[in-house]
MIDOSE-1310 file (N, C-alpha, C; in nm, 2 decimals, decimal comma, always signed):
residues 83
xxxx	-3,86/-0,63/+2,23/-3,73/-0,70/+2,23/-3,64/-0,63/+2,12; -3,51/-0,58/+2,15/-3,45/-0,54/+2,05/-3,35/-0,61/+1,94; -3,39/-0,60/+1,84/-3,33/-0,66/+1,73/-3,16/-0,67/+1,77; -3,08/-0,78/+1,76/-2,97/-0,76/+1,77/-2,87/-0,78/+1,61
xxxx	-2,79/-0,63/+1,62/-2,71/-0,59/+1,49/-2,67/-0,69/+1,44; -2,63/-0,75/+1,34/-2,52/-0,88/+1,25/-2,38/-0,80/+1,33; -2,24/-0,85/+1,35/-2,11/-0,84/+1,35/-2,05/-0,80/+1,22; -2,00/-0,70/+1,22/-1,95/-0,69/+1,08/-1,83/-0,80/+1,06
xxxx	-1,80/-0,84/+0,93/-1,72/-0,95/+0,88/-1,56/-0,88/+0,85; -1,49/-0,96/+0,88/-1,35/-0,93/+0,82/-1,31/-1,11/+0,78; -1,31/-1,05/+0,62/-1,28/-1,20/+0,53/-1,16/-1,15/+0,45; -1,10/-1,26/+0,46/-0,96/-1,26/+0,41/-0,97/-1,37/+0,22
xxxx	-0,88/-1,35/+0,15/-0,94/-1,42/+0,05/-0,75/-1,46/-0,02; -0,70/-1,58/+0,00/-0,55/-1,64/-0,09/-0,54/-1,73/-0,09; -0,51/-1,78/-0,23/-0,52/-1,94/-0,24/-0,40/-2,01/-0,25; -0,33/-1,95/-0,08/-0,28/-2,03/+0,00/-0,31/-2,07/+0,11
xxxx	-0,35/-2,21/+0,16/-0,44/-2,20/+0,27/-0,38/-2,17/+0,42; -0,22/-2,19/+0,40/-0,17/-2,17/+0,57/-0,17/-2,00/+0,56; -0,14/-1,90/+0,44/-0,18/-1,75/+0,46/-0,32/-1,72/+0,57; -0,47/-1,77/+0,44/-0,59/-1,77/+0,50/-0,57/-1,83/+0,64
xxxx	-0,55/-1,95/+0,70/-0,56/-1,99/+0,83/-0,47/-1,87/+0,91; -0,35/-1,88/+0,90/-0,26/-1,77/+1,00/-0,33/-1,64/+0,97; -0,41/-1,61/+0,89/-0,44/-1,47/+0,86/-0,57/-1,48/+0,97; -0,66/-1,58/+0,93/-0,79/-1,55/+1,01/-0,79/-1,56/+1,18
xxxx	-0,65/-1,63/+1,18/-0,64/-1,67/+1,35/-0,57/-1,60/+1,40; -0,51/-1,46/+1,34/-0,48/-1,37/+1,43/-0,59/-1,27/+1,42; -0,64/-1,24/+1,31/-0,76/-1,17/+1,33/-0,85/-1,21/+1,47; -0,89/-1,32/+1,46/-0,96/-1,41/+1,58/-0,94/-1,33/+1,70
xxxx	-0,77/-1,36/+1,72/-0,75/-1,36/+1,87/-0,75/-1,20/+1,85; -0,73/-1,11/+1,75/-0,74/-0,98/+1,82/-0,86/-0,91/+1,82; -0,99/-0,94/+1,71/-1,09/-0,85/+1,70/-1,19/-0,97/+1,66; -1,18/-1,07/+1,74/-1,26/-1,17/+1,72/-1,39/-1,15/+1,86
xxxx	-1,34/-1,06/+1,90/-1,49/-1,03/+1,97/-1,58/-0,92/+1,93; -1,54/-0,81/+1,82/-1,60/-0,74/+1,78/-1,65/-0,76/+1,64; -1,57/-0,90/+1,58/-1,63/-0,88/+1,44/-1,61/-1,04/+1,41; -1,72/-1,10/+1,31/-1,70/-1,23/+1,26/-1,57/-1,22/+1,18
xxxx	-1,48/-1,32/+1,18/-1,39/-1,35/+1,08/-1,39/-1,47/+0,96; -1,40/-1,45/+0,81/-1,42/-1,60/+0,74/-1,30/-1,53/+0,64; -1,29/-1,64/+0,58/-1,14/-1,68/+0,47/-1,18/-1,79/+0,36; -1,14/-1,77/+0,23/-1,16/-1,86/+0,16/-1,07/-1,87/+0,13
xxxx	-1,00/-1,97/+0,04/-0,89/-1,97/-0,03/-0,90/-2,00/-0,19; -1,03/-1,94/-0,26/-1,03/-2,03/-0,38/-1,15/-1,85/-0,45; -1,11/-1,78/-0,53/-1,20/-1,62/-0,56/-1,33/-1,65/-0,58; -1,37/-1,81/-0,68/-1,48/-1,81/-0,66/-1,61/-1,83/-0,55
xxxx	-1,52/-1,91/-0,44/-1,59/-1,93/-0,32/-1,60/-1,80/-0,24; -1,50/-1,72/-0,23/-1,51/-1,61/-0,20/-1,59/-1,47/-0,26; -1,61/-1,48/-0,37/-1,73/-1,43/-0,44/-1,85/-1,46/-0,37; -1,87/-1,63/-0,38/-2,01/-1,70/-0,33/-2,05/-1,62/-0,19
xxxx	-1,92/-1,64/-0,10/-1,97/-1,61/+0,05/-2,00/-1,46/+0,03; -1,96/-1,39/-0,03/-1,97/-1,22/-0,02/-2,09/-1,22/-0,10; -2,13/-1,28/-0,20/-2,33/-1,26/-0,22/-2,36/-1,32/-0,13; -2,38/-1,40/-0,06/-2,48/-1,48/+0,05/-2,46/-1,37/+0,19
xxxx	-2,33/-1,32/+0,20/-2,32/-1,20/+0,30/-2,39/-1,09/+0,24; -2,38/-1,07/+0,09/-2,47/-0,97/+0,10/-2,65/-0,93/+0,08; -2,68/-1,05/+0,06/-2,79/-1,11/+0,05/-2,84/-1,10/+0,20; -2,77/-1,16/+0,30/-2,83/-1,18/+0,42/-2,83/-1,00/+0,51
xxxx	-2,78/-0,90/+0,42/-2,75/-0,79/+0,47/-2,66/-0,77/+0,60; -2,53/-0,86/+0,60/-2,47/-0,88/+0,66/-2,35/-0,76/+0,64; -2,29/-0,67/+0,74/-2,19/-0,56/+0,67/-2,02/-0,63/+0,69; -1,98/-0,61/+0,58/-1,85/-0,66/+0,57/-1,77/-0,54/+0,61
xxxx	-1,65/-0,57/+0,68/-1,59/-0,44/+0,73/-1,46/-0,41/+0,67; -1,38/-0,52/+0,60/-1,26/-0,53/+0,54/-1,23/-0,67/+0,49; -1,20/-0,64/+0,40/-1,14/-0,73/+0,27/-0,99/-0,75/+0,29; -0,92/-0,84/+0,25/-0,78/-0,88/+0,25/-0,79/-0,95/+0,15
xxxx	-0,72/-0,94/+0,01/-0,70/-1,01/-0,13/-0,59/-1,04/-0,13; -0,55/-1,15/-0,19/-0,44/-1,21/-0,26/-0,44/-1,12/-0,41; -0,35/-1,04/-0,43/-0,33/-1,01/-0,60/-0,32/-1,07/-0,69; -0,25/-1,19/-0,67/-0,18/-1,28/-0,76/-0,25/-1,39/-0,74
xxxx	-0,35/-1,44/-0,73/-0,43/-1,55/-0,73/-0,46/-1,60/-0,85; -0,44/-1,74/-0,88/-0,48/-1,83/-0,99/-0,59/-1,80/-1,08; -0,67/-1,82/-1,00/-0,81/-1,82/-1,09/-0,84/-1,66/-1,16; -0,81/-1,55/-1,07/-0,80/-1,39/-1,08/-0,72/-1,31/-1,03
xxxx	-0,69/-1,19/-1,06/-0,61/-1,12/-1,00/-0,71/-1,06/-0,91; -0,63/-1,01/-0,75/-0,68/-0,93/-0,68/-0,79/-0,81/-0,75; -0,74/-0,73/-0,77/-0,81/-0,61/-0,87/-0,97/-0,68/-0,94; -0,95/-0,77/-0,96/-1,05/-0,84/-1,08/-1,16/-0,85/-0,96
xxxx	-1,07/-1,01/-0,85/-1,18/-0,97/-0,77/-1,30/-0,90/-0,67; -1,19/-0,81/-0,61/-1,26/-0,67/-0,58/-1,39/-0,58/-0,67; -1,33/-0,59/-0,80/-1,45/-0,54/-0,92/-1,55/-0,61/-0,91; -1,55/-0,77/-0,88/-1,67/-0,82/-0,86/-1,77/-0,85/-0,74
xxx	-1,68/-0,80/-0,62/-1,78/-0,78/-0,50/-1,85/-0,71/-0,49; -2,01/-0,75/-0,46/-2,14/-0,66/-0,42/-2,10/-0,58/-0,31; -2,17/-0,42/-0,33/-2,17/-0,35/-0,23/-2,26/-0,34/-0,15
């Protein structure tokens, strides 16, 4: 039986939540059959999901940051995503 591949992820990350929602639901309807889509709106949760994504050796395909986010700046968070 062959092993079937994980979907690569496209996660979006702004802590504004109608950005994240309109951001993840167009993703959805256009490449939501080739790739999982998730959104957080908060860097630390978004941190969390990207170790548990990379833990489960799940491939992420693209990132979308908010720069200006409260808790960190874009840049900051990026530096802290596992590869």
């Amino acid at each position: 039986m062959k092993q079937q591949t994980p979907r690569p992820v496209l996660f979006v990350v702004d802590d504004d939540e109608g950005v994240v929602r309109a951001m993840t639901d167009d993703l959805r309807r256009r490449f939501g059959q080739d790739f999982e889509i998730a959104g957080e709106t908060r860097a630390a949760d978004g941190l969390a999901a990207l170790h548990e994504l990379a833990a489960a050796r799940e491939p992420v395909a693209l990132l979308i940051v908010d720069d200006k986010m409260p808790e960190m700046p874009g840049v900051n968070f990026l530096a802290q995503v596992p590869e």
